[in-house]
C-alpha positions as CSV (number, residue, x, y, z in Angstrom):
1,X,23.2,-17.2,-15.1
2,X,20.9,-14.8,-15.4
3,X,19.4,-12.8,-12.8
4,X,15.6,-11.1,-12.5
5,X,15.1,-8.6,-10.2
6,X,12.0,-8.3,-7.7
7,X,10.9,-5.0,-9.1
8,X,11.7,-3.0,-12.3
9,X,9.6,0.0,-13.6
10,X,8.4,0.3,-16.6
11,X,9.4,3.6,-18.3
12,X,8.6,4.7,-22.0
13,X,8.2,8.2,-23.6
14,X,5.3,9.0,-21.7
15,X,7.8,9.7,-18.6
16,X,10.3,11.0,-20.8
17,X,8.0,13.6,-21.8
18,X,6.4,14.8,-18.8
19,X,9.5,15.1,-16.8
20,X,10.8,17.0,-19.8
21,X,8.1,19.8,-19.6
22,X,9.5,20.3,-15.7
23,X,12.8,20.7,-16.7
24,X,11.5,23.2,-19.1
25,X,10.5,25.4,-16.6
26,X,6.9,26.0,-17.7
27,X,4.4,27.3,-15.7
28,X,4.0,24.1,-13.2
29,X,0.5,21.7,-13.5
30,X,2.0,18.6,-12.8
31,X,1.0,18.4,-9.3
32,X,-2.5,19.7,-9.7
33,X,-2.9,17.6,-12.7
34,X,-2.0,14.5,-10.7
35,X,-4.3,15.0,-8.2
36,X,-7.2,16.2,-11.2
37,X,-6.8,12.9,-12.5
38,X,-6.8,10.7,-9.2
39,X,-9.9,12.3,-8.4
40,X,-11.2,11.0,-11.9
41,X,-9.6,7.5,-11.7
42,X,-10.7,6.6,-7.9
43,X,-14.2,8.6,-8.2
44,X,-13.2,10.8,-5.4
45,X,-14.2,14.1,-4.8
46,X,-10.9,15.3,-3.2
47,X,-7.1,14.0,-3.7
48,X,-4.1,15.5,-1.6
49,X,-0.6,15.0,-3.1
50,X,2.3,14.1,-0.9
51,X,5.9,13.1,-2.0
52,X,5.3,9.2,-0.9
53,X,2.8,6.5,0.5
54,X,4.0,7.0,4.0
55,X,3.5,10.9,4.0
56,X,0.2,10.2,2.8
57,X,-0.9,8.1,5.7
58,X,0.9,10.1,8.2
59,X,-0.9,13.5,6.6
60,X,-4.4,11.6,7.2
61,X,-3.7,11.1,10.6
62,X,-2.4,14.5,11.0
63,X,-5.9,15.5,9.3
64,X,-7.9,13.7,11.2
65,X,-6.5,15.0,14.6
66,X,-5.2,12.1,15.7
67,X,-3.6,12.5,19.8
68,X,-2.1,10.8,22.3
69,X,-3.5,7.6,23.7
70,X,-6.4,7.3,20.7
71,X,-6.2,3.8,18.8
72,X,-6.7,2.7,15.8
73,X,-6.8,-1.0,14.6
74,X,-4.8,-2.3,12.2
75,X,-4.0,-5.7,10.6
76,X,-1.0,-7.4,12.0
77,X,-0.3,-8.7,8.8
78,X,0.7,-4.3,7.4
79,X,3.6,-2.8,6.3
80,X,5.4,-1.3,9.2
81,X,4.3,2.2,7.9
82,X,0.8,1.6,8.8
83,X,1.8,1.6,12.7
84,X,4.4,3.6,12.6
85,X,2.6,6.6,11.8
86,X,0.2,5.7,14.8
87,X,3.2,5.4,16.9
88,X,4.2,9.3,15.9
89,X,1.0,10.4,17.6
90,X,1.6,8.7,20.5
91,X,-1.2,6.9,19.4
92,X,-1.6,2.8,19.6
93,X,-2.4,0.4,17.1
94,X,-4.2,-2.7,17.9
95,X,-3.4,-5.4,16.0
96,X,-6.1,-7.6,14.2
97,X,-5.3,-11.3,12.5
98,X,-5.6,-11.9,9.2
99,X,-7.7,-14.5,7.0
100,X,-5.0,-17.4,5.9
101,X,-6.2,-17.6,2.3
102,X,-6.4,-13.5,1.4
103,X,-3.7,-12.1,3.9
104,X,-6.0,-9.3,4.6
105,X,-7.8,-8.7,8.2
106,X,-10.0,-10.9,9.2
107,X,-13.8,-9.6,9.5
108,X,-14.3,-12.1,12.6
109,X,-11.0,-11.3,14.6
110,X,-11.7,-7.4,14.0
111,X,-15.3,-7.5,15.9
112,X,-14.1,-10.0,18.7
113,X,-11.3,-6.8,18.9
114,X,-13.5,-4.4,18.4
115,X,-15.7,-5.8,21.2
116,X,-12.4,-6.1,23.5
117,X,-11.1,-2.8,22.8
118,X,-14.1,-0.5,22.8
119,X,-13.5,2.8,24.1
120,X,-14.3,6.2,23.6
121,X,-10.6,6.7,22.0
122,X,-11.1,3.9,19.7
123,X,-10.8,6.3,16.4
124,X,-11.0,3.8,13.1
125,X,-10.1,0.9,11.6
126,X,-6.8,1.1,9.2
127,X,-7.5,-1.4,6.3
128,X,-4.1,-2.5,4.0
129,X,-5.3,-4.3,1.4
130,X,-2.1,-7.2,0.6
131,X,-1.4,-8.1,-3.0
132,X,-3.9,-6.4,-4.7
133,X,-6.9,-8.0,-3.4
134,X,-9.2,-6.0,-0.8
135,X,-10.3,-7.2,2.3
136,X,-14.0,-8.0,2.9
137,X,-15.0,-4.4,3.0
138,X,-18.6,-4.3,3.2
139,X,-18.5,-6.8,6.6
140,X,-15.9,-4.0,7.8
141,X,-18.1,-0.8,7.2
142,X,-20.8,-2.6,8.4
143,X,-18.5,-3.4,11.9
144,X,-17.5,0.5,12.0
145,X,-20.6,1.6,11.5
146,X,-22.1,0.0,14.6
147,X,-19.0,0.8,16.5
148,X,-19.1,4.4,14.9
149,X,-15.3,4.4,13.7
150,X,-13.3,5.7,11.0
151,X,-12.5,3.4,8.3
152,X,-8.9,4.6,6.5
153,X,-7.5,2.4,3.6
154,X,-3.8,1.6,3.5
155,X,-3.8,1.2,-0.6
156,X,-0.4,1.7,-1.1
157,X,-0.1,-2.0,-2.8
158,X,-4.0,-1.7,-4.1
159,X,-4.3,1.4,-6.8
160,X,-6.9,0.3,-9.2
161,X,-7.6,-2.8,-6.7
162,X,-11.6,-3.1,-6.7
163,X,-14.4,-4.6,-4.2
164,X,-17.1,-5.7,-5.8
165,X,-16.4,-4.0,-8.7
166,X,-16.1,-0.2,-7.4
167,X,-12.3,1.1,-6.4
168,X,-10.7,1.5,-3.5
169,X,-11.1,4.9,-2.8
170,X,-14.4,5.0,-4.6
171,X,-15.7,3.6,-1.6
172,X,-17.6,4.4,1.9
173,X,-14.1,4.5,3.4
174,X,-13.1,8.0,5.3
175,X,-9.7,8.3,3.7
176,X,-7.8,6.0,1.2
177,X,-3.7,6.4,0.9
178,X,-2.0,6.0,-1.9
179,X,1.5,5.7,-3.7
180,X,3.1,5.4,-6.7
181,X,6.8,4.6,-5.8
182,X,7.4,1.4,-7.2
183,X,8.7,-1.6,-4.6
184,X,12.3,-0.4,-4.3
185,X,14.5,1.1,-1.4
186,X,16.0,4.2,-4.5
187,X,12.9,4.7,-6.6
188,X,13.8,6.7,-9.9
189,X,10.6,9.1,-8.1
190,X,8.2,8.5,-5.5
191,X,5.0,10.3,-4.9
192,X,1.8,9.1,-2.7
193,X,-2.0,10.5,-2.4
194,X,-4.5,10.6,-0.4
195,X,-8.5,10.9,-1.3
196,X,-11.6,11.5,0.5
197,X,-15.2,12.8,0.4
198,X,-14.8,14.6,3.6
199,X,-14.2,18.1,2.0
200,X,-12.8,19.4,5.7
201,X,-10.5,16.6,5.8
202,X,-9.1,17.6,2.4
203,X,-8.4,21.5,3.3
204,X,-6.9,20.3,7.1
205,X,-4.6,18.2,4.4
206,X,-3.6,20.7,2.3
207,X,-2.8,23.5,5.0
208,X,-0.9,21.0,7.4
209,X,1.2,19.0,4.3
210,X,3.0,22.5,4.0
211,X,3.7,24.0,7.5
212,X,0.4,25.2,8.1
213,X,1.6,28.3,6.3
214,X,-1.5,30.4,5.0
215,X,-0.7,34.1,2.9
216,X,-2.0,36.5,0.2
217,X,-1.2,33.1,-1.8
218,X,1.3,31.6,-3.9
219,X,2.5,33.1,-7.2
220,X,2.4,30.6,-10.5
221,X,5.3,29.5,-9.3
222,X,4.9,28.6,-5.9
223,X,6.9,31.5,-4.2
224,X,5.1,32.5,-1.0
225,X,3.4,35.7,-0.9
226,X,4.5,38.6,0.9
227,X,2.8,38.3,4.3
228,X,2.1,34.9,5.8
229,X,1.0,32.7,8.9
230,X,1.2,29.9,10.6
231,X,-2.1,28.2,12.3
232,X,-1.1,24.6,12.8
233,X,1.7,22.7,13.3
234,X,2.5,21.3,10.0
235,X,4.9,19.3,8.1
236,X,7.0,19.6,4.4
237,X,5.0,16.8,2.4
238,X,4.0,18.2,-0.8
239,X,4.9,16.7,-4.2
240,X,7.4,18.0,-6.4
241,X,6.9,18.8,-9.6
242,X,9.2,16.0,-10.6
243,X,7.8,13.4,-8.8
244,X,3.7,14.3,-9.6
245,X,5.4,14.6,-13.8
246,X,6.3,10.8,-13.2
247,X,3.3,9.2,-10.9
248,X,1.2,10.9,-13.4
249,X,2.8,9.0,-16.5
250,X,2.5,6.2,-14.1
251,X,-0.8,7.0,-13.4
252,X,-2.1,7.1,-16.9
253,X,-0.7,2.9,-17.8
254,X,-1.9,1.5,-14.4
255,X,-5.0,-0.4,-16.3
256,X,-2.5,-1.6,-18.9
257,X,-0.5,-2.7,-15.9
258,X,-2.8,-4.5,-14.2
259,X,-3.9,-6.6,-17.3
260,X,-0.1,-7.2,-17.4
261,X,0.3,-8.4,-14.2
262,X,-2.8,-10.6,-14.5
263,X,-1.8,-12.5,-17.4
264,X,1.7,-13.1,-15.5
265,X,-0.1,-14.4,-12.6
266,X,-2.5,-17.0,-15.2
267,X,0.9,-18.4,-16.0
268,X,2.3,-18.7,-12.9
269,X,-1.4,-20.4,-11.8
270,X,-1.1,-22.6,-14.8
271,X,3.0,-23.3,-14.7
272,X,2.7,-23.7,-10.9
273,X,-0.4,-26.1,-10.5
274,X,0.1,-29.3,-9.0
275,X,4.1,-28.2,-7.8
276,X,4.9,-30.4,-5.1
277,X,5.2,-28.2,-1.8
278,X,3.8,-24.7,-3.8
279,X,0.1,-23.2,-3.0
280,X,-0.5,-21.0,-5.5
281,X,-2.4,-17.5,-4.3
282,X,-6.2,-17.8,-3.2
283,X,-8.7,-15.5,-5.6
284,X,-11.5,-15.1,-3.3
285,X,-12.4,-11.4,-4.7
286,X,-11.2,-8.9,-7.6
287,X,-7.3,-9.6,-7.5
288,X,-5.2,-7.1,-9.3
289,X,-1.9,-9.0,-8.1
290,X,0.3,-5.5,-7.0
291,X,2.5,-9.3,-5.3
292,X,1.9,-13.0,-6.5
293,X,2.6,-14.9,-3.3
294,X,3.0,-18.4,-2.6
295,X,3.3,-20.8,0.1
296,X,6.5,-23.3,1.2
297,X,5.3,-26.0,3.4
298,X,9.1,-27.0,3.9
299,X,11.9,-24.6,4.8
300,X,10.6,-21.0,3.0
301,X,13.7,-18.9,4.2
302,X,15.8,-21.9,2.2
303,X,13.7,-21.8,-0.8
304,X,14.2,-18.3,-1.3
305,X,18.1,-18.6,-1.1
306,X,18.2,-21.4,-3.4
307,X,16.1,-19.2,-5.9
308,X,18.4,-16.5,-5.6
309,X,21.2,-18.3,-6.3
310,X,19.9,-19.3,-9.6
311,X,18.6,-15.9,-10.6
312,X,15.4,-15.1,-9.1
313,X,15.1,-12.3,-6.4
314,X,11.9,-12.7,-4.0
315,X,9.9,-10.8,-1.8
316,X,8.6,-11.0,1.9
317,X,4.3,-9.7,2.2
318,X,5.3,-9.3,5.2
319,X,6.7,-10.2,8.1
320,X,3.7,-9.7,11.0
321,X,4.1,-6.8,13.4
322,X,4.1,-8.4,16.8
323,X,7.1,-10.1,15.2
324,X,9.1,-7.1,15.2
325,X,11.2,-6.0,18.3
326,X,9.6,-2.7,18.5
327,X,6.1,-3.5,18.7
328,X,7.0,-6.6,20.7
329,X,8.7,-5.3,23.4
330,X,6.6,-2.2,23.7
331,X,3.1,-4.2,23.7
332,X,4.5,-7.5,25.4
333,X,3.5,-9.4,22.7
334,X,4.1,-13.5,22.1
335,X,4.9,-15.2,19.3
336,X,1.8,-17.1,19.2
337,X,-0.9,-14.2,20.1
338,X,-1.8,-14.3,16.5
339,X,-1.7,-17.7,14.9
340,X,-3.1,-17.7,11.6
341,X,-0.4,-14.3,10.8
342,X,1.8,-16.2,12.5
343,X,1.8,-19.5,9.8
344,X,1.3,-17.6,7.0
345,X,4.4,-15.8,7.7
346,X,6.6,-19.2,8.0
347,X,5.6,-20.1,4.4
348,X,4.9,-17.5,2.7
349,X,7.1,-15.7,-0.6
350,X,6.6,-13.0,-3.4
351,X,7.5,-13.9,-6.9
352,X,8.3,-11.1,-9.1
353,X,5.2,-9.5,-10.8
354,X,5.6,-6.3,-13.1
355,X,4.4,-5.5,-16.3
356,X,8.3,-4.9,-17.6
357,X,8.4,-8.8,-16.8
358,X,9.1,-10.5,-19.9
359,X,6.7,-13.9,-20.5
360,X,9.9,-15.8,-21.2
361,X,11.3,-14.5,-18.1
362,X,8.3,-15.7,-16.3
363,X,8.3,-19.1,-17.3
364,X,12.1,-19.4,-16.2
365,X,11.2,-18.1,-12.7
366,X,8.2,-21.1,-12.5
367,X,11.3,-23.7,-13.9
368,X,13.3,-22.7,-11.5
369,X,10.7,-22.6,-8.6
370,X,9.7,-26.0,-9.8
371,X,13.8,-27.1,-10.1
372,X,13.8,-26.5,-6.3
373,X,10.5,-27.9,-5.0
374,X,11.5,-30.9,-6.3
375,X,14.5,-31.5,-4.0
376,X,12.0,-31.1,-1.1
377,X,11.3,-34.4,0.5
């Protein structure tokens, strides 16, 4: 039988070569390089390295002075590291439904929250942008404009994602989070980002991301200089060399991956079209499919065991928050307080997607999806 994994990276001599030069131990650039060329690939003015996606949303809200009792909404359809790091302020998220057809916030259920949960420690909106496609983002900075908010993107599943043609990160948002860890629990290297315009934002970031330590400098090699400081309470995020040697080989093929993962998904479209039980993703906007996700009318949890057993590992984008015992418990939350999240998660699944995805490989994966729709009744 044979068996495709959900994720697996695509490494050529462009990684090889870059990790070699660390190992070398040459003067290091990698880092500074990595963030160089973010700034160039997002349009940015300032990127801030940290060693994963979550450290880079965290850092923002470290930069942003996020305290005790302040709130930021979120979608209920994120990653759990979008309210976590919320949570380590002391801070609470307030969840927003989702659109059913784009899995991203919904512009009309964030203004009826926005208009519930006004308050003078309402701080910004936190926008994850699911699969690849970006939410409606100009109805969004037009709702935190009137509202006066923050907008930060959760782009950990969106590098090179567009709206309306400009990048994430390119846009009017306050702060965009990154990462380029691929979708595994033991990446080979991780490594996330953040970028902003807000120049004070971006030296707040830097200082706190390494203790809040500030000396005479840093030698060439990073040793600390003989008399230091400390004028914040910081944390140990930066990037290794390591890591920033590999994002930026990463870095450098994302276009090529992204037409990769395109033409995967116009097969899936085509192989998948008219497949009894199978909705095939909605395009409503730029669509750079980081996930290809479907939807099961009958049994999805069943689907994705059968699949399994013939080969084909799957993915869950994801299950909502007010779902999970944490945030249920603590906020009291039911089952049904957000509906359309709510049955989207009963039927949704994530077929593999990654450029290292073979066509041939592909087309077995939409047999073999088709092979079990069609013992659905």
């Amino acid at each position: 039988m044979r068996e495709i994994p959900f994720y697996k990276p695509s490494i050529d001599a462009k990684e090889k070569q870059l990790v070699n030069e660390v190992l070398e131990l040459k003067k290091p650039k990698m880092v500074k390089s990595l963030e160089e060329k973010m700034r160039e690939f997002t349009g940015s003015s300032y990127a801030v390295s940290t060693y994963n996606g979550t450290a880079a949303m965290h850092l923002a809200m470290c930069a942003m002075d996020l305290k005790r009792g302040d709130r930021l909404l979120c979608s209920v359809n994120s990653f759990p590291s979008v309210a976590e790091v919320i949570r380590h302020f002391d801070a609470e998220p307030i969840f927003v439904d989702i659109d059913k057809d784009d899995f991203n916030i919904c512009p009309q259920a964030l203004e009826k929250t926005l208009k519930i949960h006004n308050h003078k420690k309402l701080k910004g909106i936190f926008v994850s942008h699911v699969a690849g496609q970006s939410a409606k983002m100009d109805e969004i900075y037009k709702l935190a404009k009137s509202y006066d908010i923050a907008v930060i993107d959760d782009a950990t599943e969106a590098l090179g994602a567009t709206f309306e043609g400009e990048k994430i990160g390119s846009l009017n948002s306050t702060i965009s989070c990154f990462r380029f860890s691929p979708q595994t629990r033991n990446p080979i290297a991780s490594g996330g980002i953040m970028v902003t315009e807000d120049e004070e934002l971006a030296k707040r970031a830097e200082l706190l991301r390494n203790h809040g330590i500030i000396s005479e400098g840093w030698d060439s090699f990073g040793n600390l200089g003989y008399v230091y400081d400390v004028v914040d309470i910081g944390v140990k995020y930066d990037m290794n060399e390591l890591g920033a040697a590999y994002s930026l080989a990463q870095l450098s093929k994302t276009d090529e991956f992204i037409k990769r993962r395109q033409e995967i998904a116009k097969i899936y479209d085509k192989e998948l079209d008219g497949c009894p039980h199978i909705s095939t993703p909605v395009k409503k906007r730029d669509h750079i499919y980081t996930q290809y996700i479907i939807k099961i009318d009958k049994n999805r949890d069943g689907f994705a065991r059968e699949l399994k057993d013939k080969g084909v590992f799957t993915g869950l984008h994801y299950v909502p928050l007010h779902l999970l015992s944490y945030y249920k418990q603590k906020y009291n939350l039911r089952v049904n307080d957000f509906p359309i999240a709510l049955q989207n998660y009963q039927q949704i699944l994530s077929l593999p997607i990654y450029s290292a995805l073979t066509n041939d490989e592909v087309h077995y994966i939409c047999k073999q999806v088709k092979e079990v729709a069609s013992t659905r009744v």
